[in-house]
N, C-alpha and C positions, 0 to 999 in steps of 0.2 A: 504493500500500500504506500509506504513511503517511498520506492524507488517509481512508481508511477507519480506523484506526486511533483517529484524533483525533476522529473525527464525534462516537459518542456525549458526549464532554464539550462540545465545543459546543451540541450540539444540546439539552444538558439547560439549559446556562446560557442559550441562545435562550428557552428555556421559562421557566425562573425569571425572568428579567429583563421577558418580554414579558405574564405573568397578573398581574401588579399593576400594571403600566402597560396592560394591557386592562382593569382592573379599575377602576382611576382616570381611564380614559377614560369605560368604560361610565356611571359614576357622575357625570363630569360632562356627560354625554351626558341622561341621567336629569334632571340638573335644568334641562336647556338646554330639554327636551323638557316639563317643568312648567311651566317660564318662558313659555313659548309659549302652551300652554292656559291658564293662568290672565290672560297678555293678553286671547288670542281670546275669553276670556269675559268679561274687561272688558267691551270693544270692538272691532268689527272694525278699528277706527284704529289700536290699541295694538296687534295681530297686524299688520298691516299697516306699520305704521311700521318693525320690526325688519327689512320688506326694505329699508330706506334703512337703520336704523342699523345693524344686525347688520354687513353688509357692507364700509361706511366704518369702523366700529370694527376689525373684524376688519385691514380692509388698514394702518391706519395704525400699528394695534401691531406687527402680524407685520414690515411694513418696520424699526420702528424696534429692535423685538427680534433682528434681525440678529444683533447679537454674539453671542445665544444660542445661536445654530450656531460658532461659533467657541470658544465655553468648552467645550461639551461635547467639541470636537474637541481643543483645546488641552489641557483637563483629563485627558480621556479617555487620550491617547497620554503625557501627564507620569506618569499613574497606572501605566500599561503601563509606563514603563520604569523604574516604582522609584522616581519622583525626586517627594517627597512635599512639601518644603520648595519646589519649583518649582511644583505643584499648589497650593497655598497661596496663592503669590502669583497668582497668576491669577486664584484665586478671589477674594481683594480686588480686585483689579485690573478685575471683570465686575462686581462688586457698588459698585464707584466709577465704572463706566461707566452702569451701567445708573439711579443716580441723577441725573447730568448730563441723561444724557437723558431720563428720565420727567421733569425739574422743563423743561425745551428744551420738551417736547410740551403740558406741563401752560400754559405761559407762551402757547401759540398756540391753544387751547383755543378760547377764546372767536371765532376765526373760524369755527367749525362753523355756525352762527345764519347766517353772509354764505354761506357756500358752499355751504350745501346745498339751497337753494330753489333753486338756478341749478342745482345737480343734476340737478334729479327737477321739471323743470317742471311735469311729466303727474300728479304725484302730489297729493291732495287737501293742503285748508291744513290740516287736523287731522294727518293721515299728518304733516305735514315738523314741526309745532309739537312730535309726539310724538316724534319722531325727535330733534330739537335737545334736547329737555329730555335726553334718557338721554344722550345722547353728551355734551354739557356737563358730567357726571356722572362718566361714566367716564376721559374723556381727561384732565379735571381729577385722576384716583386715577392716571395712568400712573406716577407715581413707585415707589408700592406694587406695580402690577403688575410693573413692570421688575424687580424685586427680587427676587421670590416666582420669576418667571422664572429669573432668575441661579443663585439657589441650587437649583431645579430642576435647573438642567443640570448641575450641577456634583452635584450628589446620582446623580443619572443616569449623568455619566460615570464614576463610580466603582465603578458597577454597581450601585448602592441606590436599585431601584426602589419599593421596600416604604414607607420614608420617606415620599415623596411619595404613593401612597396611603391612607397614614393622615392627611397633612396635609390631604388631596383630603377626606376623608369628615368629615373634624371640619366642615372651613367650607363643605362642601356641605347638609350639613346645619341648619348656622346659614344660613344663604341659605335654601336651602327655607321654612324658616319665617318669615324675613323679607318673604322676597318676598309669603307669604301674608296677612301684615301691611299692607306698603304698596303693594301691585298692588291689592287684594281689598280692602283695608278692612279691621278688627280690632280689637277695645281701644279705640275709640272713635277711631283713626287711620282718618281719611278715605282712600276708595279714591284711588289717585295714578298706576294704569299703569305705562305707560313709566317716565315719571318716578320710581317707587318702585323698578322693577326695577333703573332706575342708582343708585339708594340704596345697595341691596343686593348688587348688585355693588362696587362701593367697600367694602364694608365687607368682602369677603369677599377682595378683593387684598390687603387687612390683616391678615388674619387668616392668610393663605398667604402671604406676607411673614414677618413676626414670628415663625412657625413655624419657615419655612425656614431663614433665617438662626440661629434656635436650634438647630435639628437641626445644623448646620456646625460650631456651638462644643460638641459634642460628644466627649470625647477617645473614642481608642481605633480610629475611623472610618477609611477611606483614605483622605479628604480631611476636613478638617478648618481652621478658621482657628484653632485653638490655637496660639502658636509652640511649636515641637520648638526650637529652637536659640538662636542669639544674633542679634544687631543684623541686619537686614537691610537693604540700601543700597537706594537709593530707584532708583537706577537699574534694577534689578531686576523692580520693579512697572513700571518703563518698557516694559523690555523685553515681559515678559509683555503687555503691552496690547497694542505692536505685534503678537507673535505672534497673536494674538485678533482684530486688524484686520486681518490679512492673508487670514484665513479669514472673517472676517464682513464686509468690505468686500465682496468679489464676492458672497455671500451675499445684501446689501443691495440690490445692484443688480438681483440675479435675483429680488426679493420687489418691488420698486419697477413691474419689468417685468410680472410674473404677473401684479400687484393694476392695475396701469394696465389692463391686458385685461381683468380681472376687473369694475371697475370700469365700464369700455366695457357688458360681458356686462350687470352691473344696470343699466345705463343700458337695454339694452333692455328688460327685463321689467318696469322701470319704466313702459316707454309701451304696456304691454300693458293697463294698468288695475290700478286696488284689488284686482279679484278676484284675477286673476293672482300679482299679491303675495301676497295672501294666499295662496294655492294654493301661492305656490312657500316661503313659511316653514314652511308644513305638509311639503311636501317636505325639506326642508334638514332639517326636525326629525329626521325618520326615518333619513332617508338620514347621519345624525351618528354613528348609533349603528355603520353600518360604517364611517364614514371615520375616526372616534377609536380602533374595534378596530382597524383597521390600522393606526394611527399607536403604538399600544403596540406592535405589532411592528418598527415602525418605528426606534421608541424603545431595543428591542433590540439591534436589528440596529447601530444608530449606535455606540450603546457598547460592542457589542464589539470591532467595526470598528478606532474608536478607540483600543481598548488593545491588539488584538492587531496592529497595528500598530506601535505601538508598542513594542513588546516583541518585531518584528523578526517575526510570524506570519503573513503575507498568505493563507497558503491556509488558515489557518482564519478568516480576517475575511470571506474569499469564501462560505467553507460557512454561517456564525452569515448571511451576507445573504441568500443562495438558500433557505436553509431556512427563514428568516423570512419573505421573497416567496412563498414557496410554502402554507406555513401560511394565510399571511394571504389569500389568494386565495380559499383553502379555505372560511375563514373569513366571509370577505366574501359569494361567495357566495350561504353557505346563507344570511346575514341579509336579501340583497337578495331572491330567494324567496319566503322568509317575509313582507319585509313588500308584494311581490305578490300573495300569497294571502289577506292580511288588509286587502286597503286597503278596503275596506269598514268594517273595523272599526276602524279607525285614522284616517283622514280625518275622520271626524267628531268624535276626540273633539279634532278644532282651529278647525273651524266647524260653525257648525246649518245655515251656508249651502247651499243645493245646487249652485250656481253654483260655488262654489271647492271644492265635493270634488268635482264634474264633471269640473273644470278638471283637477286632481291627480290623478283617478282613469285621467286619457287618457296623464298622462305617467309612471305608475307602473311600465308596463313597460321605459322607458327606462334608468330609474333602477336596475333588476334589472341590465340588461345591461351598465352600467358598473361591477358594482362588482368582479370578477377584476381587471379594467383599470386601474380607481383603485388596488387594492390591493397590485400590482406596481408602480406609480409610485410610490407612497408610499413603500414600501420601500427601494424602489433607492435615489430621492432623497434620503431621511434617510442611507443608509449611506454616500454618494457624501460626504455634508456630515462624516459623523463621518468620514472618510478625510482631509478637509481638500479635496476637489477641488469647490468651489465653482463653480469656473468653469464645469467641467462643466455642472452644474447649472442654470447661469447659460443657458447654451446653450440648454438645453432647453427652457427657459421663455420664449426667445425665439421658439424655434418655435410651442411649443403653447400658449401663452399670449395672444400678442399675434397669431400667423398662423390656427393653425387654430382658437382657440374662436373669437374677433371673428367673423373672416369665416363661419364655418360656423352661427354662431349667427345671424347676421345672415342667412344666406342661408334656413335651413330657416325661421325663428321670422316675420321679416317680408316675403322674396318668395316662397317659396312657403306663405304665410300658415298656419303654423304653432303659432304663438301659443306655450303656454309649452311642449307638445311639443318644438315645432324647438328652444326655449333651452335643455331638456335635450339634447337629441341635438346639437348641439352643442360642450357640457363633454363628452359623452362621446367623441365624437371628439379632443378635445384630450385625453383619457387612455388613447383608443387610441394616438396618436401616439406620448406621451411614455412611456409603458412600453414601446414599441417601443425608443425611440433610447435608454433610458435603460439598457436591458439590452445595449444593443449598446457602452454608456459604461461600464459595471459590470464588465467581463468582466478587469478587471485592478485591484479597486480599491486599488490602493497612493495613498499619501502623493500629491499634490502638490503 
């Protein structure tokens, strides 16, 4: 009786919290998906090289943005239970982590150049030289990204998901027309590819940086780095960090695990060939625009979790997750559908090739069938993290990460010659698995 009682304010704050974080998904989905085409009409090198770089960028941020899951978590449940001057410190405390480490990641940069030909042996010299250029680029800005993150999550845990949408469209915007500048050529700026799009990316973790951290020293906010009070002891910020490493340390290790599999996974569609590559960034593009909607619900579901745990509410942290899992399925989806009914019309506008929208066009269906499946994993696993139960998490990723994609991807894609087919089906069995075990982990998510 009481959990029917409470539904509709949850279910309204699921909603308000998850359309501008669907909305700043979508949007930076939108230019992920411009980024691509205005490569692939570079060159097929410069589309092609983002399956080596996209993916090595992606895992080495997401590993080291760990903490990220731990502010939202810490911040999230200090805002639930009132305690504003402890939220504070946190938030320095993620924004004095997250510089350590972006300047840690920025200092080893320059092995990208050794490591990644030893990668992607199969991959042409132009793919790995276009690859080294953007990633030398971005991992050099991690100090910027790490930041722009922090205060992300901490915007987030507070329930102000709007913030971050308006910081999303200002610099997604100045990016778009960057990148049209140095991918493309412009104002007498020679075309530059890859190499332009890491321009512009750098410039644009700057600008969502600088933002963010301004939107924080905003008074009147629930989280806020203004001080409300007197002296604070240093021990304090100590503490707070431990708390933030407790939850982002197994956090860390469950993104180390996922990405070493993940990692494996591009290793194989690496030796499928250029086209394939290419085929499978065209896929990834698409397939962005449901895996970002669900992570705005994602992004919901975490921060309410968060506070209303905090604030001692576990059955409505259960309903703010199941309603957002359920939404977002919903959601998912009709997008994977749609972009089965239109891959005709979409496939090509990433190559003129007919080879790599052949390619794409065989594993489109696949790509439909995961996304309920993704969409329920997403879910749970962001809520599990704003609950603090990392471990969990952690678990999961050990299954479906490193057992069932490796091996299943390996078995359908190169013994029963499957090609980029089997390395969709695949991921998709590693997200049937993990929204399996993940809702069977969900079904109590308190603290841990």
């Amino acid at each position: 009786m009481t959990v029917r009682t409470q539904q509709p304010s949850v279910a309204r704050e699921v909603f308000l919290l998850a359309m501008p974080a669907i909305a700043s998904s979508l949007l930076r989905t939108l230019v992920f998906v411009v980024d691509r085409v205005m490569l692939g009409h570079h060159s097929p090198a410069s589309l092609a090289a983002m399956q080596l770089a996209g993916p090595v960028e992606w895992s080495v941020l997401s590993i080291f943005l760990a903490f990220e899951v731990g502010t939202l978590a810490r911040v999230g449940n200090l805002v639930g239970k009132g305690d504003t001057a402890s939220a504070r410190r946190a938030i320095v405390a993620s924004l004095g982590l997250a510089v350590v480490l972006g300047f840690g990641l920025l200092a080893a940069s320059p092995l990208v150049g050794v490591v990644l030909p030893l990668a992607a042996p199969h991959a042409s010299i132009a793919v790995v030289e276009a690859s080294s250029a953007y990633l030398s680029i971005t991992l050099a800005a991690s100090p910027l990204a790490f930041v722009s993150a922090a205060a992300t999550a901490s915007l987030q845990a507070s329930g102000d998901t709007r913030t971050s949408l308006a910081i999303g469209t200002l610099a997604n915007i100045v990016h778009v027309a960057v990148n049209r500048v140095l991918i493309m050529g412009a104002f007498g700026v020679p075309a530059m590819g890859a190499r332009g799009a890491g321009i512009s990316m750098a410039i644009t973790f700057a600008i969502e940086a600088s933002l963010g951290v301004a939107a924080l020293t905003r008074p009147g906010g629930a989280v806020s780095l203004r001080r409300t009070s007197g002296r604070t002891q240093r021990g304090g910020y100590v503490a707070e960090l431990r708390a933030i490493g407790r939850v982002g340390l197994p956090s860390m290790l469950e993104r180390i695990v996922y990405h070493t599999g993940f990692l494996a996974y591009v290793g194989v569609i690496a030796s499928l060939g250029d086209a394939s590559m290419a085929a499978n960034q065209a896929l990834i593009s698409i397939e962005s625009i449901c895996f970002l909607s669900g992570d705005g619900f994602g992004v919901a579901a975490a921060s309410i979790v968060a506070r209303r745990i905090g604030a001692s509410r576990p059955a409505e942290a259960r309903q703010a997750m199941l309603l957002s899992a359920r939404w977002a399925a919903i959601l998912l989806t009709v997008f994977g559908l749609a972009a089965l009914l239109l891959r005709g019309v979409l496939l090509p506008m990433f190559s003129s090739l007919p080879e790599v929208c052949d390619i794409g066009s065989r594993s489109m269906p696949v790509l439909a069938l995961a996304q309920p499946f993704m969409a329920v994993g997403i879910v749970l696993s962001q809520s599990l993290r704003g609950a603090g139960r990392t471990r969990a998490a952690l678990l999961v990723s050990l299954v479906g990460a490193l057992l069932v994609r490796v091996s299943c991807t390996w078995l359908f894609a190169i013994e029963w010659h499957l090609g980029l087919t089997g390395v969709w089906m695949g991921s998709t069995a590693d997200w049937i698995v993990r929204s399996a075990l993940l809702f069977w982990l969900s079904r109590k998510p308190q603290s841990a």
